[in-house]
C-alpha positions as CSV (number, residue, x, y, z in Angstrom):
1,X,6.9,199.8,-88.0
2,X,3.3,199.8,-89.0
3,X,0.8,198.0,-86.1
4,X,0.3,194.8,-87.8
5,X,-3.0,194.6,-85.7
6,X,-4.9,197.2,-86.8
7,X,-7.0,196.5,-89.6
8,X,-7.0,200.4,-90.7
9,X,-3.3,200.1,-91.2
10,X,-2.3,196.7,-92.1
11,X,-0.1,197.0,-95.0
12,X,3.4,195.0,-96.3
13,X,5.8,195.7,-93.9
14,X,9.9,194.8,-93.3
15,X,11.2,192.5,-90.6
16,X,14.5,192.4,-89.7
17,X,15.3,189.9,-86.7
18,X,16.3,192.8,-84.5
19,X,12.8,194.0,-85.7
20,X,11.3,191.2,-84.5
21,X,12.3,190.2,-81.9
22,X,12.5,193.8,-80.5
23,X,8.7,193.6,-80.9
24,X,8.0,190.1,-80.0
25,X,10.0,190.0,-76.8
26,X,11.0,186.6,-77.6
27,X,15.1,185.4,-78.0
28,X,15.1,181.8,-79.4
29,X,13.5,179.7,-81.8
30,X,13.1,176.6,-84.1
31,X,11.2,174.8,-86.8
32,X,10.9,172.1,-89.5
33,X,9.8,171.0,-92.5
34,X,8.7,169.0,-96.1
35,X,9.4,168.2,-99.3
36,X,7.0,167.8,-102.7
37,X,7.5,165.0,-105.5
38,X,4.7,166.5,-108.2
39,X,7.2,169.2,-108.6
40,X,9.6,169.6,-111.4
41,X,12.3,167.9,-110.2
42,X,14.5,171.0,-110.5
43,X,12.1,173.2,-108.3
44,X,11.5,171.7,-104.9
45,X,12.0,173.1,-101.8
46,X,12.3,171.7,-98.0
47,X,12.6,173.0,-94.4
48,X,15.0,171.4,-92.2
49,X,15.8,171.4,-88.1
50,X,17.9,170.8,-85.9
51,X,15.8,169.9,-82.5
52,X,18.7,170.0,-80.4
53,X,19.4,173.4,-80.9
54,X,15.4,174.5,-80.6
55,X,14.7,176.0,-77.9
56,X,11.0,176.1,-78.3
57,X,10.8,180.0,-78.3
58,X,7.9,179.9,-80.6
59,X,9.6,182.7,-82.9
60,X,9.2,181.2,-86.1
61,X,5.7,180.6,-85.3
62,X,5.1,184.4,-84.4
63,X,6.9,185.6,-87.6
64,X,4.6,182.9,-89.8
65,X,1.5,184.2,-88.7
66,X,2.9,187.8,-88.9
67,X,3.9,187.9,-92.3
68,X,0.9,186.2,-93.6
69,X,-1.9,187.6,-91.9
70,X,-0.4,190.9,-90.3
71,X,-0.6,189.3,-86.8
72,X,1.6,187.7,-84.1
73,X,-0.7,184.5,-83.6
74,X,0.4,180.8,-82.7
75,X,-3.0,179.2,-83.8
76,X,-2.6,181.1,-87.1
77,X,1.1,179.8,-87.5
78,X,1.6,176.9,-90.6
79,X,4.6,176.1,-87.9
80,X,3.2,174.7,-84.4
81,X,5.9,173.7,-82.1
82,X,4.6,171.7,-79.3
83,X,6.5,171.1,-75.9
84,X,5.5,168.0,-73.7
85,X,6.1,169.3,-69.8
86,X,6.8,165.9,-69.0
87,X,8.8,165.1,-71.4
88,X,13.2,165.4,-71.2
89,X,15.6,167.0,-73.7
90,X,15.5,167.1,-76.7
91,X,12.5,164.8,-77.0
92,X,10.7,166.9,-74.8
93,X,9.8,169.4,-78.3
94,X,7.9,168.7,-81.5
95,X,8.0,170.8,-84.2
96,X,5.5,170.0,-87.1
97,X,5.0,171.9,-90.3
98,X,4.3,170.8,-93.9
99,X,6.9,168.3,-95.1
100,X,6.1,169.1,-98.9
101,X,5.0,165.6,-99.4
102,X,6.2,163.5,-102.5
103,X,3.1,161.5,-102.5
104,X,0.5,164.4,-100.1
105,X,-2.4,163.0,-98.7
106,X,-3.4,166.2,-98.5
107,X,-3.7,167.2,-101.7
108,X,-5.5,163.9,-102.9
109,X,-8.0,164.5,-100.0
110,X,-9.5,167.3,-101.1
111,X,-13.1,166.9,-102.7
112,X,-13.1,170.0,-104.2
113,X,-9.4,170.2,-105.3
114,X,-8.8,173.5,-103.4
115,X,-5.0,172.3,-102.3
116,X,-3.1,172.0,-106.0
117,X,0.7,173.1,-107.4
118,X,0.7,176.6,-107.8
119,X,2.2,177.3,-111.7
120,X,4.1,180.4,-110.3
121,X,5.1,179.6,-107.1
122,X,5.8,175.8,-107.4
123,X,4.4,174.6,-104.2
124,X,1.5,173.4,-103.1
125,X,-1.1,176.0,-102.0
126,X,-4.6,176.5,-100.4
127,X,-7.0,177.6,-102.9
128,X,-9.3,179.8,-100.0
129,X,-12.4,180.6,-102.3
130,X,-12.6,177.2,-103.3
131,X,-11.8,176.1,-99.9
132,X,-15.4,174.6,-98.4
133,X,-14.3,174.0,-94.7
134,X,-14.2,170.5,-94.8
135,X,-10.6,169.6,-93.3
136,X,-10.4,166.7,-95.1
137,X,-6.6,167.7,-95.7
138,X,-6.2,168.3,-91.4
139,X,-7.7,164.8,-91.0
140,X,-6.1,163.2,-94.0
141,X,-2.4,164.2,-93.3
142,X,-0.3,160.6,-91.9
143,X,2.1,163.0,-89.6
144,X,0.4,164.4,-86.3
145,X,-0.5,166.5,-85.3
146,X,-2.0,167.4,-88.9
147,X,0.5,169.8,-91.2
148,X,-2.6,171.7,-92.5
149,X,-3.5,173.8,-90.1
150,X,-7.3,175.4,-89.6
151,X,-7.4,179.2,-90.2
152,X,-10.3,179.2,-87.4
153,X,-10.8,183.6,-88.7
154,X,-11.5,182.9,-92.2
155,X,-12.9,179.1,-91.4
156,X,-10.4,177.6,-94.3
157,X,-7.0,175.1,-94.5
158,X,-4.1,176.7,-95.1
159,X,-0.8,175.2,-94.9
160,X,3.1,176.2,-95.5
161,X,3.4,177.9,-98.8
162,X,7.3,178.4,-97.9
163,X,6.4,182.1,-97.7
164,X,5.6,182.1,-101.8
165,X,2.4,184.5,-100.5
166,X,3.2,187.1,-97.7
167,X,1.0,190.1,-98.0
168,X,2.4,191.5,-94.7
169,X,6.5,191.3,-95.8
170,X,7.9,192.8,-98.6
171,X,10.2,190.7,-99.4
172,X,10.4,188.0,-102.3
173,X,9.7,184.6,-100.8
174,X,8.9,181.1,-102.6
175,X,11.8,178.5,-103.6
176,X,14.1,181.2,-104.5
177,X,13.1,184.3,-101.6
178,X,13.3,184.3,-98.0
179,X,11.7,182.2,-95.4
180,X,10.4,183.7,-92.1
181,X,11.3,180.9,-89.7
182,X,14.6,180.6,-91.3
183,X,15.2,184.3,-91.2
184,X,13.9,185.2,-87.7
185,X,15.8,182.0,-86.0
186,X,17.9,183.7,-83.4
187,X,20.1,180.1,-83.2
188,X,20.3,179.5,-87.1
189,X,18.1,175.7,-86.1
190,X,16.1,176.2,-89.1
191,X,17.6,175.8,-92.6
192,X,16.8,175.5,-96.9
193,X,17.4,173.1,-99.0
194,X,16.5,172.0,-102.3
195,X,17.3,168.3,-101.6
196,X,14.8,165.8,-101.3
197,X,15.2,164.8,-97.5
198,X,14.4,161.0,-96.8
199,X,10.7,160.7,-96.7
200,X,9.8,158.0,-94.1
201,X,9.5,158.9,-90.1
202,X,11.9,162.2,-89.9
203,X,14.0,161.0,-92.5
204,X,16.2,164.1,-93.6
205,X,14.0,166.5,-92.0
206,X,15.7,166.9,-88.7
207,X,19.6,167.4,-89.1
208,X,22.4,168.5,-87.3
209,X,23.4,172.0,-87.5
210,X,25.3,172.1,-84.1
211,X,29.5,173.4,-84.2
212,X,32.1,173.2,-81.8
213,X,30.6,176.1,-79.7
214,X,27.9,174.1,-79.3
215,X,29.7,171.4,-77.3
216,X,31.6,173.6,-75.1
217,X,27.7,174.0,-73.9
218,X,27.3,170.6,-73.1
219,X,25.3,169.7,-76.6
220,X,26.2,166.7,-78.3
221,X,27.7,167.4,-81.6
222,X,26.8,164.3,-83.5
């Protein structure tokens, strides 16, 4: 594999989960995610998790940042999963990512209109030349933390773009490719869907993907 960090050599590369987590060092992982009304209605696309079975590796947000910007970078990742030390299971982890808003803030927010519906892709995307640095989308956003996240290298928003625009994979992404977090979860808590979840408070976003195995762990299956 090709050193994602080296500027000299960055170039499309293929992840495999034994890839990755190989050269990650990481086992575990999680991550959730959105849904988008100004679609057609036949084209939309959501992330969903199961929090139980997160384990807060921080995989998916190593392989989000690696196949977009060739490096293995939390800050960078349009996937933040956040642990509260005092908090207790499973409400000690919060995942947040871009929920693909029917009505997004986001996207109205924008002065500049640098967020739209990309034609090809069908999802919303981060326009980065038109992009001023305002954050109006960070700061606009009603979930928190914000599901725009600040590229703080190339001083623009970005946000999930369900892995429509990977330069550093080479695999076909968007509503009808892969999706990083969903491929690289090493506990299958991450899934696809293309129906619309509920949209107030965690609606259909967080769902139970948890079998019998699961409860001979000691997880609660419903």
């Amino acid at each position: 594999m090709s050193d994602p960090g080296n500027p000299s050599t960055k170039k499309a590369v293929a992840i495999t989960r034994r890839d990755f987590l190989k050269y990650s060092g990481l086992t575990l992982v999680s991550v959730s995610a959105a849904g988008c009304g100004i679609f057609p209605k036949n084209k939309v696309g959501y992330l969903l998790v199961d929090m139980k079975k997160c384990q807060g590796c921080m995989s998916c947000m190593l392989a989000c940042s690696l196949v977009h910007h060739g490096v293995e970078n939390p800050s960078l990742s349009r996937i933040q999963v956040l642990q509260n030390p005092q908090g207790s299971f499973p409400d000690d982890l919060i995942i947040s990512q871009c929920r693909q808003c029917v009505d997004p803030a986001c996207v109205k927010s924008c002065p500049v209109g640098a967020l739209k519906l990309d034609p090809l892709y069908k999802v919303i995307t981060v326009n980065e030349k038109k992009c001023i640095g305002c954050k109006s989308c960070i700061t606009a956003c009603p979930y928190k933390p914000g599901r725009a996240i600040w590229n703080f290298e190339d001083n623009n928003s970005q946000k999930c773009d369900l892995c429509a625009k990977t330069p550093y994979w080479n695999e076909k992404g968007g509503l009808d490719g892969k999706k990083a977090c969903v491929e690289i979860c090493p506990l299958d808590a991450i899934i696809f869907t293309t129906e619309t979840p509920v949209q107030e408070g965690d609606g259909g976003y967080s769902v139970n993907l948890r079998g019998e195995e699961w409860a001979r762990l000691g997880y609660a299956t419903d």
